[in-house]
C-alpha positions, 0 to 999 in steps of 0.5 A, a space after each residue: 540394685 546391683 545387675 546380678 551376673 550370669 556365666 553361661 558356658 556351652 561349646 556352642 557359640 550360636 546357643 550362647 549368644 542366644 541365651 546371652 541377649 536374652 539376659 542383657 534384655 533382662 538386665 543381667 550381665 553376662 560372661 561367657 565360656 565354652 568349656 570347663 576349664 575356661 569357666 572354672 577360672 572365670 567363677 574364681 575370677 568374676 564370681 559370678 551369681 548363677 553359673 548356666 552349664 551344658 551338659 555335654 561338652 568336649 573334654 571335661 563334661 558340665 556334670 564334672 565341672 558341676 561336681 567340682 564347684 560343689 565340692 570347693 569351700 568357696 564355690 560350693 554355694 553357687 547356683 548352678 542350672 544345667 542346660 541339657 538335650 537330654 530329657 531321661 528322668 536318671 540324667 536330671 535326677 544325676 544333674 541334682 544330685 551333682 549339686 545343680 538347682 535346677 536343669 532345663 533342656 533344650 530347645 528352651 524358650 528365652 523367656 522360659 530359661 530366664 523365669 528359671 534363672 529368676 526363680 533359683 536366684 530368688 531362692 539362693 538370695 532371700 531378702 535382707 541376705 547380707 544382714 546378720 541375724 541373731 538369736 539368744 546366741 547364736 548368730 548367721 552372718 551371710 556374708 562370711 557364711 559362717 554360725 556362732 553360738 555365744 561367740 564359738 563357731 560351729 561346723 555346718 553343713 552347706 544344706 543345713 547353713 540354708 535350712 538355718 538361714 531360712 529359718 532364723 528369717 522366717 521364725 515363729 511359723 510352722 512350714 511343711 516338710 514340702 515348704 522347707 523344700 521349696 524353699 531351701 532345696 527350690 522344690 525338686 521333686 527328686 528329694 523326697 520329705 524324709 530328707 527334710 528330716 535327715 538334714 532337721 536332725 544334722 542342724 540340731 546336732 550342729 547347734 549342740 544342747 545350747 541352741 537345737 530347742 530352737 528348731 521345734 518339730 511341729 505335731 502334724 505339719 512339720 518345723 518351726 524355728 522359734 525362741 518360744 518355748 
């Protein structure tokens, strides 16, 4: 298997250097930055697998660098952990609605940061991710990240692209509101259950009478995708 590649980015040379052994430890390769600017050219020239960012930096800050990526078709799907000094509950709740995975703050153990490295990658790259699916139609190709139905593309949200993804891997099983959080948006307790359903509601309307009876609202638990009447 490929070494999966991490760009930490932090002004602070001593903090990046720490971080960077711990990964090589782990078999991760590893580039580094130490400001946005510097690292918004190396995500499109390396495109890296996780993207590890300060928070405060000189100039443009990690909060903006991360706004920007999420909001560019070609960066928007990249994994982003925020590391901040800062442990007030309004700056990490800023940190993910700025579109990060997850945030730690510093100090921070090696072994802690690369649990949670491990744990986001797990969640943004589920097994058997560059294989095509398909069902009665419509099919999610991971490689191109796009959804056709009988041959016609369809216009999907990045949110929704990942309910559906991890819904057409895991079919005919029911999950909890809590679960699809886990495991779509890695269980940030700052989403709160109702936004499964929002997001729910977007995905049938982007499948479009042809193909939303396949997401099945579930009496008591929660959805299931199912061809299954």
């Amino acid at each position: 298997m490929t070494a999966k590649t991490v760009l930490i980015v932090d002004d602070e040379a001593p903090i990046r250097e720490m971080i960077a052994v711990a990964l090589e430890m782990a078999d991760y390769r590893v580039l580094e930055a130490d400001n946005a600017q510097t690292a918004h050219a190396m995500v499109v020239d390396h495109q890296p697998d996780l993207l590890l960012l300060d928070w405060m930096m000189p100039g443009t800050s990690g909060i903006e660098l991360a706004r920007r990526l999420k909001r560019e078709e070609t960066t928007a799907e990249l994994p982003i952990i925020m590391l901040t000094a800062k442990s007030e509950e309004d700056n990490k709740i800023q940190g993910l609605e700025a579109g990060a995975d997850d945030y730690i703050t510093k100090p921070f153990s090696p072994r802690e940061l690369v649990a949670r490295l491990k744990a986001v990658l797990r969640r943004t790259t589920p097994r058997g991710v560059e294989e095509p699916v398909e069902v009665e139609g419509l099919r999610l190709d991971p490689v191109s990240h796009r959804v056709s139905a009988n041959g016609m593309p369809l216009e999907i949200g990045p949110t929704e692209y990942r309910l559906l993804q991890f819904f057409m891997t895991h079919p005919e099983r029911a999950y909890t509101r809590g679960q699809l959080l886990d495991q779509v948006w890695g269980g940030n307790v700052y989403v709160e259950e109702r936004t499964v359903d929002v997001h729910i509601r977007r995905l049938r309307k982007a499948l479009g009478d042809g193909h939303q009876h396949l997401v099945q609202t579930v009496r008591g638990t929660g959805y299931r995708f199912s061809a299954k009447g």
